[in-house]
C-alpha beads as a LAMMPS data file, in Angstrom:
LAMMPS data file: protein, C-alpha beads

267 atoms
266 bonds

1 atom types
1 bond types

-500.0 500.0 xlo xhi
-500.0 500.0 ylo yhi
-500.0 500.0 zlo zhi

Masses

1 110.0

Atoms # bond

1 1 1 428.888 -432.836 -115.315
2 1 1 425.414 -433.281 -113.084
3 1 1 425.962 -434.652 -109.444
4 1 1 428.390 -437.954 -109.121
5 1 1 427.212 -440.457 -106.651
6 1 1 429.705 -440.976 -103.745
7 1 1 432.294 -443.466 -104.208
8 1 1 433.051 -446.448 -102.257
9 1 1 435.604 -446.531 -100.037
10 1 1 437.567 -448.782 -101.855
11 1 1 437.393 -446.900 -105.399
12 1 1 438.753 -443.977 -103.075
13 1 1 441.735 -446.471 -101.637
14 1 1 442.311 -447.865 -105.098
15 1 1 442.123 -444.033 -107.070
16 1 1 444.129 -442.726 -104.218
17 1 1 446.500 -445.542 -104.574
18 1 1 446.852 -444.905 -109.003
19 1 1 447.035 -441.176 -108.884
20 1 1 449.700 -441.453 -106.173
21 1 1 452.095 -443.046 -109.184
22 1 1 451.171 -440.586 -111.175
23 1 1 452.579 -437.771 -109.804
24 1 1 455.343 -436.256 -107.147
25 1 1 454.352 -435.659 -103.975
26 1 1 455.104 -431.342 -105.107
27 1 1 453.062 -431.860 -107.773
28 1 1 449.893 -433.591 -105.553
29 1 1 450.362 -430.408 -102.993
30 1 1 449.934 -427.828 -105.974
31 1 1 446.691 -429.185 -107.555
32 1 1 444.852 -430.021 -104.392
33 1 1 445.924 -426.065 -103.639
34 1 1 444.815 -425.041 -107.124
35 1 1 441.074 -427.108 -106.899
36 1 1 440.583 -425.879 -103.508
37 1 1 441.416 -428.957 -101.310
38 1 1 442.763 -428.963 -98.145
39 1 1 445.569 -431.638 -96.797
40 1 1 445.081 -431.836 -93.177
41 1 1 445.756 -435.402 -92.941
42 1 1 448.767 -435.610 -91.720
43 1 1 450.404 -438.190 -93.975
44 1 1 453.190 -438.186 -95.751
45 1 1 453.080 -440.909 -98.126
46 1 1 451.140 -439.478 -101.613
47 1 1 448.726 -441.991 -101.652
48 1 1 447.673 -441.904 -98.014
49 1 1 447.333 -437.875 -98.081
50 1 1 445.047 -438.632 -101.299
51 1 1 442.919 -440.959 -99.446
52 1 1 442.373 -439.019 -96.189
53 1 1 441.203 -435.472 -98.823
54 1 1 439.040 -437.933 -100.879
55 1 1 437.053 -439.185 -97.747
56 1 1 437.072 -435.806 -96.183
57 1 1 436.051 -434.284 -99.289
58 1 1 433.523 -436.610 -100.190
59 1 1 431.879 -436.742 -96.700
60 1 1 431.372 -432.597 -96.703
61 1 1 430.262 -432.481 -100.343
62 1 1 428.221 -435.592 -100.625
63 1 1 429.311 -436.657 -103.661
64 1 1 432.407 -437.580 -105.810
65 1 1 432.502 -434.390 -107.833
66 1 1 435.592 -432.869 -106.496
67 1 1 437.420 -435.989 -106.403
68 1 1 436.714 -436.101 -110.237
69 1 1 437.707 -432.722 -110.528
70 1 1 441.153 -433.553 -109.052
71 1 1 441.874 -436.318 -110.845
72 1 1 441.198 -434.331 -114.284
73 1 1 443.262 -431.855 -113.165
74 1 1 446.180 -433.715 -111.561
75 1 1 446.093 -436.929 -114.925
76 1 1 445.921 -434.180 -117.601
77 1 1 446.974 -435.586 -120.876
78 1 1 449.688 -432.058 -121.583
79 1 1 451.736 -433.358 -118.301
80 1 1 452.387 -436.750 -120.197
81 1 1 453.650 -434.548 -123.204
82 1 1 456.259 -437.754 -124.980
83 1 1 454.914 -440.215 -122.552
84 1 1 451.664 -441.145 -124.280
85 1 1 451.905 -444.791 -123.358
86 1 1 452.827 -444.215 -119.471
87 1 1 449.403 -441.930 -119.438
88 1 1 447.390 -444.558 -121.724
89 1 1 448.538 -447.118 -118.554
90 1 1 446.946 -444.783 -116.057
91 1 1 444.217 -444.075 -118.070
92 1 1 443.134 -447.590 -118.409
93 1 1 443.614 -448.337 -115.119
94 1 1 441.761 -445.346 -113.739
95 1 1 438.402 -446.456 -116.198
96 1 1 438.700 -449.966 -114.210
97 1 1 438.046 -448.338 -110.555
98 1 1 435.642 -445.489 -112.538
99 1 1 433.635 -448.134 -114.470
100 1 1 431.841 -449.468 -111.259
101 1 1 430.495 -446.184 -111.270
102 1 1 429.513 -445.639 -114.630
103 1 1 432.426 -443.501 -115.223
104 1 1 434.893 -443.317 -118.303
105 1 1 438.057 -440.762 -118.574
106 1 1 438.728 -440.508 -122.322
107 1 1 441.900 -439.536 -124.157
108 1 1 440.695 -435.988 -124.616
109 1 1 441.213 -435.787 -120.681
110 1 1 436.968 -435.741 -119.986
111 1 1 434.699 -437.415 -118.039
112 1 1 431.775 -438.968 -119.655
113 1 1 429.101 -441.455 -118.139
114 1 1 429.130 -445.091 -119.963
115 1 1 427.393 -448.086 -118.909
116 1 1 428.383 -449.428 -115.161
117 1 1 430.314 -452.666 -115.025
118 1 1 429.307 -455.111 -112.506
119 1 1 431.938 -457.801 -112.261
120 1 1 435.614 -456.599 -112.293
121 1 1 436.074 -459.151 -115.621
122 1 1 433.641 -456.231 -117.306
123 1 1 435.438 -453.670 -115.622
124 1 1 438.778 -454.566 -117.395
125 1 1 437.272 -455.258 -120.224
126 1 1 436.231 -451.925 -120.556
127 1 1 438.863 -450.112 -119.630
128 1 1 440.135 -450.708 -123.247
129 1 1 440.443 -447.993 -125.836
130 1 1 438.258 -447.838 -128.676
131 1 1 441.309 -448.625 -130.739
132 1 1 442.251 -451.686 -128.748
133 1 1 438.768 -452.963 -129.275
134 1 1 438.844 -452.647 -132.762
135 1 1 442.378 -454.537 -133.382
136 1 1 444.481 -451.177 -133.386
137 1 1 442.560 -450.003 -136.729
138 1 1 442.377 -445.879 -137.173
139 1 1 438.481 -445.195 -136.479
140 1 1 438.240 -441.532 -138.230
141 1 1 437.025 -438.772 -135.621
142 1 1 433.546 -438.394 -137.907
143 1 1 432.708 -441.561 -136.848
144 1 1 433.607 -441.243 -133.040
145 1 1 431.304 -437.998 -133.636
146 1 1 428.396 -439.833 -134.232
147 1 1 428.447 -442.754 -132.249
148 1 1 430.597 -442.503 -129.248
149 1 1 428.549 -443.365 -127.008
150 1 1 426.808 -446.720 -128.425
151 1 1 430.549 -447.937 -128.176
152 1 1 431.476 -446.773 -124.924
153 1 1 428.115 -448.583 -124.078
154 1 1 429.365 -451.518 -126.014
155 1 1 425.581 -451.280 -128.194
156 1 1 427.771 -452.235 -131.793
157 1 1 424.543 -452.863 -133.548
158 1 1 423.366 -448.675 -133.099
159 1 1 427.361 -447.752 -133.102
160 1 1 427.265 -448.764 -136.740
161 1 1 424.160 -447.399 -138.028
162 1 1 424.629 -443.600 -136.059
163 1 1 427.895 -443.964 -137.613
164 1 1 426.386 -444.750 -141.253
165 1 1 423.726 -441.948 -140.567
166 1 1 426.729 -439.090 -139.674
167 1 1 428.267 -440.336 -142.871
168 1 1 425.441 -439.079 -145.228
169 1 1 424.828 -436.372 -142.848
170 1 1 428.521 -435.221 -143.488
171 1 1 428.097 -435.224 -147.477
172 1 1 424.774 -433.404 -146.829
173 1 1 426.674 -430.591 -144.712
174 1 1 429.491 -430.424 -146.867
175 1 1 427.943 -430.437 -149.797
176 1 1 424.837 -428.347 -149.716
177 1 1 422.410 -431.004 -151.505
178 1 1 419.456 -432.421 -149.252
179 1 1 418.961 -435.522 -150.218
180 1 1 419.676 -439.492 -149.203
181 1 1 420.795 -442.518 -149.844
182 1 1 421.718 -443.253 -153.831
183 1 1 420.365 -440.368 -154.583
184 1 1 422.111 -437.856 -152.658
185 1 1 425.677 -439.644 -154.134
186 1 1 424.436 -439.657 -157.522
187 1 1 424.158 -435.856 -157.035
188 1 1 427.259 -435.042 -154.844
189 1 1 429.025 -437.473 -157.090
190 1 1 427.612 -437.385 -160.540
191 1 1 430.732 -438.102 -162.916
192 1 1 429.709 -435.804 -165.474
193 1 1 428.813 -432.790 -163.511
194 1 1 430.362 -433.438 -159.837
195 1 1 429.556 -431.372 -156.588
196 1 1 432.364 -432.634 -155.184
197 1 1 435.483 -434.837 -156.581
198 1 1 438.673 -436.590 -154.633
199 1 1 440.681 -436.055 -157.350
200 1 1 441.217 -434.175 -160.477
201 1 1 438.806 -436.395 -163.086
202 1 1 441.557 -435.429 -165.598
203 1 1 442.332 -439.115 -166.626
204 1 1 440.603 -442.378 -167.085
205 1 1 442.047 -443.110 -164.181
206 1 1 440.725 -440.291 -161.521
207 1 1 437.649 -441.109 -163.322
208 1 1 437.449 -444.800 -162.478
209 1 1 438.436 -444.001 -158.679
210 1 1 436.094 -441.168 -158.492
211 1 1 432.746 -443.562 -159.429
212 1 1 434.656 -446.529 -157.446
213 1 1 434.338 -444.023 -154.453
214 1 1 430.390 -443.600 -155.434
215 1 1 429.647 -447.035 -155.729
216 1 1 431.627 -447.930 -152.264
217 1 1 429.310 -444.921 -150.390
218 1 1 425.878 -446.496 -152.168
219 1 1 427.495 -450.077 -151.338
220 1 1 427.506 -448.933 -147.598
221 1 1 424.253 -447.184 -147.635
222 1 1 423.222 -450.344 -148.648
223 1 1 424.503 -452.786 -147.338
224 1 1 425.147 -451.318 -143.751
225 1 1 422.689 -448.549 -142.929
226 1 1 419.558 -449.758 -144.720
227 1 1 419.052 -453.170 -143.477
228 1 1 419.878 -452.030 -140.047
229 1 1 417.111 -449.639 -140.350
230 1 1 414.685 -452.700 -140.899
231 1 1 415.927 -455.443 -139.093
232 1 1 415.051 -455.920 -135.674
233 1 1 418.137 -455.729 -133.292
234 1 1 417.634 -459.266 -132.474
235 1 1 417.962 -460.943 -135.318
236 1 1 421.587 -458.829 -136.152
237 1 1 424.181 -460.254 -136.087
238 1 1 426.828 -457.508 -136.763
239 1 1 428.966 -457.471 -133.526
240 1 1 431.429 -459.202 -135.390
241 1 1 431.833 -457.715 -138.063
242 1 1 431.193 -454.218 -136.667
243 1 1 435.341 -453.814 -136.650
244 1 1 435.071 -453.519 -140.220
245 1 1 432.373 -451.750 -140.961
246 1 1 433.816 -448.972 -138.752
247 1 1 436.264 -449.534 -140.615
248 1 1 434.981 -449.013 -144.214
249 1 1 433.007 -445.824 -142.864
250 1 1 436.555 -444.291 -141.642
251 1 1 438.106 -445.136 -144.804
252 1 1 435.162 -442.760 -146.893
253 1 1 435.520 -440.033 -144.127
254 1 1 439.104 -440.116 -145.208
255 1 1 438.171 -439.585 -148.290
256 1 1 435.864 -437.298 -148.032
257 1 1 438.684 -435.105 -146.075
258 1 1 440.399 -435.086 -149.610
259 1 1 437.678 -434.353 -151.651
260 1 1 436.897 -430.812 -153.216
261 1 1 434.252 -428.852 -154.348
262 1 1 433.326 -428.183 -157.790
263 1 1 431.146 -425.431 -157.555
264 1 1 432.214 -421.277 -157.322
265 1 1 428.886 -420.913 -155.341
266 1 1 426.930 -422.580 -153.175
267 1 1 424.228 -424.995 -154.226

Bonds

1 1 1 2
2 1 2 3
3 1 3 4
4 1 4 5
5 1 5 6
6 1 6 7
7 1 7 8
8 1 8 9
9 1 9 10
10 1 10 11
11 1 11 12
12 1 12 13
13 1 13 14
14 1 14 15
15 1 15 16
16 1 16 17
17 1 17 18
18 1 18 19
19 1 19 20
20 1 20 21
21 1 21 22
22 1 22 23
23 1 23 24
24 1 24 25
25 1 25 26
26 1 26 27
27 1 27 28
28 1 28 29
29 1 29 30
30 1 30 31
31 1 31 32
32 1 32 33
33 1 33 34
34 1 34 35
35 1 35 36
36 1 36 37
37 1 37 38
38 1 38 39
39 1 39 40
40 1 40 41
41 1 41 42
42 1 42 43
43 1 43 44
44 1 44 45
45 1 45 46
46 1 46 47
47 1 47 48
48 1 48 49
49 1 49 50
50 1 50 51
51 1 51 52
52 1 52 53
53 1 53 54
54 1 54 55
55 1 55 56
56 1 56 57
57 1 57 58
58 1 58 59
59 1 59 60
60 1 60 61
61 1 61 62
62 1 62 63
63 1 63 64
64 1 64 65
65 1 65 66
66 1 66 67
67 1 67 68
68 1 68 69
69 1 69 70
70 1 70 71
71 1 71 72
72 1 72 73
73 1 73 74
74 1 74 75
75 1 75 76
76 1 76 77
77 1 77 78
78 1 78 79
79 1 79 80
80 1 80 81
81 1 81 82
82 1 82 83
83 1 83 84
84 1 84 85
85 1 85 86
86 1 86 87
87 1 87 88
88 1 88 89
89 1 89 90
90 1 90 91
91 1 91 92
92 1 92 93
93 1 93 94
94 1 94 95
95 1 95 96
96 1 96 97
97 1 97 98
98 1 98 99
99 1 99 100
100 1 100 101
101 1 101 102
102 1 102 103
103 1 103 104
104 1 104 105
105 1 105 106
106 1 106 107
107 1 107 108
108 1 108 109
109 1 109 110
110 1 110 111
111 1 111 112
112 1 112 113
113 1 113 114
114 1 114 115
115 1 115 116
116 1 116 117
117 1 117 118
118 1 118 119
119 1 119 120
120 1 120 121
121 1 121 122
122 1 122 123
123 1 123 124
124 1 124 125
125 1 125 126
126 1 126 127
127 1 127 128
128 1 128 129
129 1 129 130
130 1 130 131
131 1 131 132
132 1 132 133
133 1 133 134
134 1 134 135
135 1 135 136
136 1 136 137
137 1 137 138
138 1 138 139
139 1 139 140
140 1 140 141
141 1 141 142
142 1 142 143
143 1 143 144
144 1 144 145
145 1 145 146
146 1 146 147
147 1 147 148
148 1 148 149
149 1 149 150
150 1 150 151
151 1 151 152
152 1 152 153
153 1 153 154
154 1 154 155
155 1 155 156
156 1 156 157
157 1 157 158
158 1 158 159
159 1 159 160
160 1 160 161
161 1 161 162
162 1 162 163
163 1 163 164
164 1 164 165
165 1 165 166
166 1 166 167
167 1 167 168
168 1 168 169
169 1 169 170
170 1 170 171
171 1 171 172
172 1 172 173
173 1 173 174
174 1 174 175
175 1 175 176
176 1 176 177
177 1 177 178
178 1 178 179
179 1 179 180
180 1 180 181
181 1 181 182
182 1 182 183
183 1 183 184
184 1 184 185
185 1 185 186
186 1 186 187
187 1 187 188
188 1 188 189
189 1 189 190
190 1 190 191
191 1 191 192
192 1 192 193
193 1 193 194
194 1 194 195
195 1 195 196
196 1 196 197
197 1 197 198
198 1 198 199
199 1 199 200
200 1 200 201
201 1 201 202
202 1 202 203
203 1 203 204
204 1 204 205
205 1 205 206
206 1 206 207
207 1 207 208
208 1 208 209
209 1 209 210
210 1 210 211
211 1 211 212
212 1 212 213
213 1 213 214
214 1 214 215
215 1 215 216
216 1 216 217
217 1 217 218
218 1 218 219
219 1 219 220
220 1 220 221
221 1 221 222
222 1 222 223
223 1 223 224
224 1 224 225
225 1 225 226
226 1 226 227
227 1 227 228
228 1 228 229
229 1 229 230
230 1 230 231
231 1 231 232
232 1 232 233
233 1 233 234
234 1 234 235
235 1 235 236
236 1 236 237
237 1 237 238
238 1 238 239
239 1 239 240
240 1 240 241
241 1 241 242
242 1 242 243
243 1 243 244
244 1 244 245
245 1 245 246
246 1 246 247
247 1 247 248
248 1 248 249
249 1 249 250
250 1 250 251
251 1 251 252
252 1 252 253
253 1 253 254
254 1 254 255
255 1 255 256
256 1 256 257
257 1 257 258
258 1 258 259
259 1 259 260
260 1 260 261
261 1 261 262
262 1 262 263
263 1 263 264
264 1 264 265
265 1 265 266
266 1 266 267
C-alpha cells in the first residue's frame, strides 16, 4: 500500500482505544515486538501503551503506515478462528475511525482505499458489510471480482454493469468462444450442440432448465448491461434495485460453477 496520510489524533485515541479490546495485554507486547515497535511509554493500561507507540510512531515515520501494519497484524481474521461475529464487531467498528481517512479493512484481513466519509452518519454507514447492505443476500465472489470497488465507493450504477461485464467475461474465459452478448450464449449454450451444459440434457427436463438458464443470461445482458451502456448515469435509476440485480448475476455465477464442458478439446 503507497504512503498513508497521518492520522488525527483522535483516530489514534479511538484505534488505540478498539484494538485495546481486542486483544490481551501479552498478546499487544508480542506483535508490536514482531512489527518492530517499541513500548517505551510507560503505561500499563493496553490502550494507553497503544496510543503513546501510535503517536511516537507516527511522528518519526510521518505517516500512518506502521500503525496500519499493526493493526493488520494484531485484528487478523485466523485469531478470531469460531468467533466470526466478535471480529465482524471490531471490524466494523475499526472501518468507522478508518473511513475518515479513506480507509476500509475487509474480511480478507486487507487494507484497501474507498471513498472518505465526511460526517460520522457516513462513517457508520459505511462501516457495513457488503452483505449487510444488500439485506444479508449471498453476492457470489465473481461478482465482488469485478466490481468491488464501485461498492465500497457506494457508485451502484457502475457496480452493476462491471459486474454484468465480468459475467460474460467469465463465459468467455471458461469457455473458449470470443464473442458477446446473445451471441456468445447462443454458442456457449446452443441446446443442440452445447459448449457447456449445467446438467446432463438427458431429459425434457435438463433440457428445459438448460435453455431457461440461456434465456435468463440474454435476459440480463439485456436488460441490465445493455441499457446501462447507453443511458446516461443521470437518468438511472437502479440504486434500488441494484440488490437484486447483484443478486440475479450471483445466482448465474452459481450456475455457471456447476456447469460442464462438452468438448474433449479446446475450442
Amino acid at each position: 500500500m503507497s504512503t498513508i496520510s497521518s492520522f488525527s489524533e483522535g483516530q489514534i485515541e479511538a484505534l488505540a482505544r478498539l484494538l485495546g479490546e481486542c486483544g490481551s495485554g501479552t498478546d499487544i507486547s508480542r506483535v508490536l515486538q514482531d512489527r518492530g515497535l517499541v513500548d517505551d511509554s510507560g503505561e500499563s493500561t493496553k490502550w494507553r501503551r497503544l496510543y503513546r507507540v501510535f503517536l511516537n510512531c507516527q511522528r518519526q515515520h510521518g505517516c500512518a503506515n506502521r500503525i496500519i501494519d499493526f493493526t493488520q497484524s494484531f485484528l487478523i481474521p485466523a485469531r478470531f478462528v469460531g468467533r466470526k461475529e466478535e471480529f465482524e464487531a471490531f471490524r466494523q467498528q475499526l472501518n468507522v475511525v478508518l473511513s475518515f481517512s479513506g480507509l476500509v479493512y475487509e474480511m480478507d484481513g486487507k487494507f484497501r482505499e474507498c471513498k472518505m466519509a465526511r460526517t460520522l452518519d457516513e462513517a457508520e454507514a459505511r462501516a457495513q458489510t457488503i452483505r449487510a447492505k444488500f439485506q444479508g443476500r449471498l453476492i457470489h465472489p465473481e461478482v465482488l471480482k469485478y466490481c468491488r470497488a464501485e461498492l465500497l465507493q457506494e457508485n451502484y450504477f457502475h457496480a452493476v454493469f462491471e459486474a454484468s461485464k465480468g459475467l460474460a467475461q467469465r463465459i468467455r474465459e471458461v469457455s473458449g468462444v470470443q464473442a458477446d452478448g446473445a451471441e456468445l450464449v447462443d454458442r456457449v449454450f446452443s441446446i443442440e450442440w452445447p459448449i457447456l451444459a449445467i446438467n446432463t440434457l438427458q431429459t425434457q427436463t435438463e433440457k428445459s432448465e438448460h435453455k431457461g438458464f440461456a434465456s435468463l443470461l440474454k435476459g440480463c445482458f439485456a436488460a441490465v448491461r445493455n441499457p446501462l451502456a447507453h443511458e446516461p448515469k443521470i437518468l438511472w435509476r437502479g440504486e434500488d434495485d441494484a440488490a437484486d440485480y447483484l443478486s440475479l448475476i450471483s445466482l448465474l455465477h452459481r450456475k455457471l460453477d456447476d456447469s460442464v464442458s462438452t468438448r474433449l478439446k479446446e475450442i
